[in-house]
N, C-alpha and C positions, 0 to 999 in steps of 0.2 A: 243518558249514557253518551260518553260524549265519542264523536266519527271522527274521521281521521285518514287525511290524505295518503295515499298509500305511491312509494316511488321506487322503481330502483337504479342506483349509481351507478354506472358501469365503469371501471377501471381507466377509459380515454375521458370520464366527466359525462359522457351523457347520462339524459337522464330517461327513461323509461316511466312514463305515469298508469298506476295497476288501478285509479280507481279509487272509490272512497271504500273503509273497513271499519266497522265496528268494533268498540272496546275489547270484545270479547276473541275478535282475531288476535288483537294487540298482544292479549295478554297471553297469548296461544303461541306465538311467535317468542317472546321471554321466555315462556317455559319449556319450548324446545330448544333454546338456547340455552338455558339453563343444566341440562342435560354435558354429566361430567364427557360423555363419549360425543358428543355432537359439536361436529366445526364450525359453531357458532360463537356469537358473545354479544353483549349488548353493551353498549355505549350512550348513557344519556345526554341532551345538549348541555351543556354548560351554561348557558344563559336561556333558553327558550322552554319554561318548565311543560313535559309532555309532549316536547318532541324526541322520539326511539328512531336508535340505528341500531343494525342488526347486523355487525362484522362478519361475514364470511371469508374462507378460506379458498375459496375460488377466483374474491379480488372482488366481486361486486359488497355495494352496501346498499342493505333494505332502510328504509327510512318511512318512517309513519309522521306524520306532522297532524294536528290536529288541526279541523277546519276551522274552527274559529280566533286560532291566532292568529296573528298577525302577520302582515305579507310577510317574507320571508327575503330577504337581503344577504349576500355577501356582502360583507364589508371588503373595500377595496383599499388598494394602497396610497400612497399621495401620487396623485398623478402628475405633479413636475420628477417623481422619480422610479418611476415604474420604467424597466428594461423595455429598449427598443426591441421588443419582440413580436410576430406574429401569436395571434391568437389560438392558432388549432394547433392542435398538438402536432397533426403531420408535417405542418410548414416552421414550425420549431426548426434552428439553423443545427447544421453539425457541430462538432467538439469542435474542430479545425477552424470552424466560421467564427464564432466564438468570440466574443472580444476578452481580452485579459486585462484585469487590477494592473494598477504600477507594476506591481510584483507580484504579485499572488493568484492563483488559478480561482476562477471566475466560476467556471460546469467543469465537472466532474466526468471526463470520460467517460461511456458504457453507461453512465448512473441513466435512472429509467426519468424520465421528465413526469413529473405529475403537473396537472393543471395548464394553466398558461404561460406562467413564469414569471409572475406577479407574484410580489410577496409584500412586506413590509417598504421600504422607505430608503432612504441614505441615514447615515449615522449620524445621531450628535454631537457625538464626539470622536471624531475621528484622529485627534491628536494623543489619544489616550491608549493604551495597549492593548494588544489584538486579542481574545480570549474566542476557546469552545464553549458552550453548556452545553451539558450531557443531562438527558430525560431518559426516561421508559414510558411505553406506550401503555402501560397496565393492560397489555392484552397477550392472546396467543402469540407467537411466530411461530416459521414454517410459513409450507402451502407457499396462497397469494396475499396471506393478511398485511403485506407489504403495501399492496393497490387498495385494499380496503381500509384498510385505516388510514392512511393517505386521503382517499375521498374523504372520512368523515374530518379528519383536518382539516382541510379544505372547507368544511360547510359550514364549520363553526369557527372560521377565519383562524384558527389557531396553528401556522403551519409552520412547522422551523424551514430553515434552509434545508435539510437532510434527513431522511429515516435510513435506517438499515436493520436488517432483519440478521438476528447473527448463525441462525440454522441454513440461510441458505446463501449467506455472505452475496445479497443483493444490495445493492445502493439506489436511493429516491434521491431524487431532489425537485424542489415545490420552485425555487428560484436563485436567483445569483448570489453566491457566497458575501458578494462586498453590498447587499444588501441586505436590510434586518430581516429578522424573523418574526414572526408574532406569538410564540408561545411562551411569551414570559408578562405575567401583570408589573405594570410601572412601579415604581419605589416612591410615591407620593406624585408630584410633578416629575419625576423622572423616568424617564422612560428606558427602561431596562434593556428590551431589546434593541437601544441603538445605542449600546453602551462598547467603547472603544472604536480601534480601527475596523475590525469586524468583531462578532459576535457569533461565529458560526455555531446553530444550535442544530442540535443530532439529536432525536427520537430515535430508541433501539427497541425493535421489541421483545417485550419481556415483562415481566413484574419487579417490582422493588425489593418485594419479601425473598425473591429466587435472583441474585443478580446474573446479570445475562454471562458474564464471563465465565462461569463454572464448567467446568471441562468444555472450554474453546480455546480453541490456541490459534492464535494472529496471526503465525508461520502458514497457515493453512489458508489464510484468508484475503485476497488478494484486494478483494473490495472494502474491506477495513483500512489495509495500505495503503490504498489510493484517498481514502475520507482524510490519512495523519497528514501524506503529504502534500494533501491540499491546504491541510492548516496551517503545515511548517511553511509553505510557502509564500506565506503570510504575515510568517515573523511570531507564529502561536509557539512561547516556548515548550518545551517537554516538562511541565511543573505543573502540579495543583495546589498552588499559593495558598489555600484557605484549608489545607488538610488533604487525606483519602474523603470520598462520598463515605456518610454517615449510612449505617445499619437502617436497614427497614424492616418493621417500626422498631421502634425502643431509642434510635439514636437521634441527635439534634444537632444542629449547627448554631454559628451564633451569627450569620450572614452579616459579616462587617462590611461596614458600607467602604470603610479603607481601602480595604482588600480590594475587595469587589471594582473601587474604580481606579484605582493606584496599579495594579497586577495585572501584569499576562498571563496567559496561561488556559489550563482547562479546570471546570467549575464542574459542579452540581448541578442541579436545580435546588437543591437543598441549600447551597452555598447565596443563593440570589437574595437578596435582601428587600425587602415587599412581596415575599412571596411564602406562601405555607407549602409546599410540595415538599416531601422527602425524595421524591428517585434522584439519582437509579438504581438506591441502596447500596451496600457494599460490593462495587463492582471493583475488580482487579485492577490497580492502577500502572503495574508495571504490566500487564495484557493491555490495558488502554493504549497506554503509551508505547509499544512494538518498536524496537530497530531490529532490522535486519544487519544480522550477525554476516560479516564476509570471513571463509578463510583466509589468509595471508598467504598467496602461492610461494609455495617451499621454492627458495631459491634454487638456481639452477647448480648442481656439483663443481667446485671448480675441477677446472682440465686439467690431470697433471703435467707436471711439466718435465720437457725432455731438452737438458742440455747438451748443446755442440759440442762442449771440455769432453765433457763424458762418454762420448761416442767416440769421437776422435780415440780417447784412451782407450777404450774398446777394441775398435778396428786394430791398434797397435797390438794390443796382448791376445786379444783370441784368435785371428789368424795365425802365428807359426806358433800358437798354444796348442795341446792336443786336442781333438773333438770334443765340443761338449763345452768347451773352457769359458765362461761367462766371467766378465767384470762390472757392470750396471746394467743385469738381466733385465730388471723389472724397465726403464726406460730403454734397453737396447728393443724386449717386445714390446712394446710400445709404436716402435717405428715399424719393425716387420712385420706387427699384422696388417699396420698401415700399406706397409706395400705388397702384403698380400691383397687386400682388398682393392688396389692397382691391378689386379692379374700379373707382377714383377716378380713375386715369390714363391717358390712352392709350401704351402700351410704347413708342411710337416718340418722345415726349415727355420720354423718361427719359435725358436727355443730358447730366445735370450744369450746367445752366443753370437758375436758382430764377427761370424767369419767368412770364408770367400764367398758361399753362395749369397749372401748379407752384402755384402762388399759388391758383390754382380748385379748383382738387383740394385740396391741404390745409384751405382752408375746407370742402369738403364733409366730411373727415375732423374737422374741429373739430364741426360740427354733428352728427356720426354719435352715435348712444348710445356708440359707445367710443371715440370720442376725447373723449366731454366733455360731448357735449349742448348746445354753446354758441351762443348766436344771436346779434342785433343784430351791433353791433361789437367784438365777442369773437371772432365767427367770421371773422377780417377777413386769413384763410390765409397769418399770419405767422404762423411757430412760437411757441408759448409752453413756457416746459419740464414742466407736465402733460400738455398736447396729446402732445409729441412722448417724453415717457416711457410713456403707452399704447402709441401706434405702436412702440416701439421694446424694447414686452416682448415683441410678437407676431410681432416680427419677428429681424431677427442681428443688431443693432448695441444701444450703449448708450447714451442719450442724457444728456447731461452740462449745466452751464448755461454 
């Protein structure tokens, strides 16, 4: 029966060693994982047959490795291109510290740092156009399975630039955006993930059969926002050149190598060409792709306008007219509430009639320092169009001649 190193991953990468376990734990651990209510899941290595992880919700990962395989290696990146970065997570620099691409944002604000910040590589082709892939994690989200599957990434070197979990709109990142990722098998000699200017690839978790966009909406989610406009800032157009993501299962791609290295934009994993993966199933590509909708502020009202001609005529017919006698009411109040709001008028005065107490009032506004400072017979409370262009900055309307 064969043993089996028993470890667990904690969420900053360390590691915890529980001992050696028997088959029999092993497969004790599957089966409570297995368990539709249980916040577990198991993940087998991809390359190392017999080595079990065991995804929790909590962020740690249990990990069984068998004693007789073989030592156990991360693969590492090229080291003439590995980010000048501290190794422990805590000495990891700020967003601010940060160095940026030409153009394009480098770490993701807020995003949780997994690992060391070693990833893949510089690009082969850097003169070729910037593209997303988009994955699914084939597991839960929620919880922390954000940190634990992260780890298990990380152990079988398979790490994109990005995970995000779309239940609780958190953001990972393993390493710097304008370096490759590793979760794509090469296209013969080609090496996929250093294909274009970047290649940012995004793990969401979810299943391919359930895609992750279904009753999520991107207006809500600010850490989605911040993954587009990290792309966009990068030159990633807003297109999926090679189609929508194909249905899972039942649907297929024809993963043109044209496409694939002629195109910008955002892909599949299904779109990749040397690769067999269908995620991340039919996910929403107008939710992929989110702009924020702005109102257009409603211009401001124009002010109406109150002419000098008309005032003037005013003054002449409503004073020796009898009470009450209006000739361009609606501009004559216009001005009187204006100088009732001077404290010049009495409110009950402001009737659209240009007569004497109208007449008395505007002269005292003539005389004021801001109407003019005018005395003798200047100040004789017929409007003149400097007078009444003071009054009429101070107040809604706009005075004309």
């Amino acid at each position: 029966m064969t043993s089996f190193h028993a470890a667990i991953v904690h969420p900053d990468q360390t590691v915890t060693y529980c001992g050696e376990v028997d088959q029999a734990r092993v497969d004790e651990a599957r089966e409570i994982a297995g368990i539709d209510t249980a916040p577990r899941f198991v993940a087998e290595h991809p390359r190392r047959p017999g080595s079990v992880f065991i995804l929790r919700e909590d962020g740690d990962l249990d990990w069984y490795e068998p004693l007789d395989a073989a030592p156990f290696v991360i693969r590492r990146p090229d080291a003439a291109s590995r980010p000048d970065l501290a190794t422990a997570q805590e000495d990891l620099p700020d967003a601010a510290d940060l160095p940026r691409g030409a153009t394009g944002t480098v770490w993701i604000s807020g995003a949780i740092r997994l690992g060391d910040g070693s990833i893949g590589g510089a690009m082969d082709t850097p003169g070729n156009p910037p593209r997303v892939t988009h994955h699914s994690t084939e597991s839960p989200a929620g919880g922390k399975y954000l940190e634990s599957v992260g780890s298990y990434l990380i152990r079988v070197a398979a790490e994109p630039q990005l995970i995000y979990c779309p239940v609780t709109d958190r953001v990972g990142q393993f390493g710097p955006l304008n370096q490759s990722g590793r979760a794509l098998r090469n296209d013969g000699t080609r090496r996929t993930n250093r294909e274009g200017r970047v290649n940012i690839q995004i793990e969401v978790l979810g299943y391919a059969k359930n895609p992750w966009t279904t009753g999520w909406d991107p207006a809500k989610k600010p850490g989605w926002q911040k993954i587009l406009a990290a792309a966009r800032s990068w030159g990633v157009p807003d297109t999926f050149p090679a189609g929508p993501p194909a249905k899972y299962p039942g649907g297929s791609k024809s993963r043109s190598r044209t496409i694939w290295q002629s195109k910008g934009g955002h892909f599949s994993h299904g779109d990749v060409p040397g690769n067999d993966h269908g995620d991340p199933g039919a996910i929403s590509t107008t939710k992929v792709l989110f702009k924020k909708t702005t109102t257009p502020a409603k211009p401001a009202p124009a002010k109406p306008k109150v002419s000098v001609k008309h005032l003037v005529a005013a003054a002449k017919k409503d004073v020796p007219a009898p009470d009450g006698h209006t000739t361009y009411p609606t501009e004559v109040r216009l001005v009187e509430n204006a100088l009732v709001a001077e404290g010049l008028l009495k409110k009950s005065y402001a009737d659209g009639s240009f007569g004497s107490k109208t007449v008395t009032a505007y002269a005292a506004w003539q005389r004021s320092k801001a109407g003019g400072s005018y005395t003798g017979a200047a100040a004789d409370g017929i409007p003149g169009l400097a007078s009444l262009k003071r009054l009429a900055a101070r107040h809604t309307f706009t005075a004309i001649a």
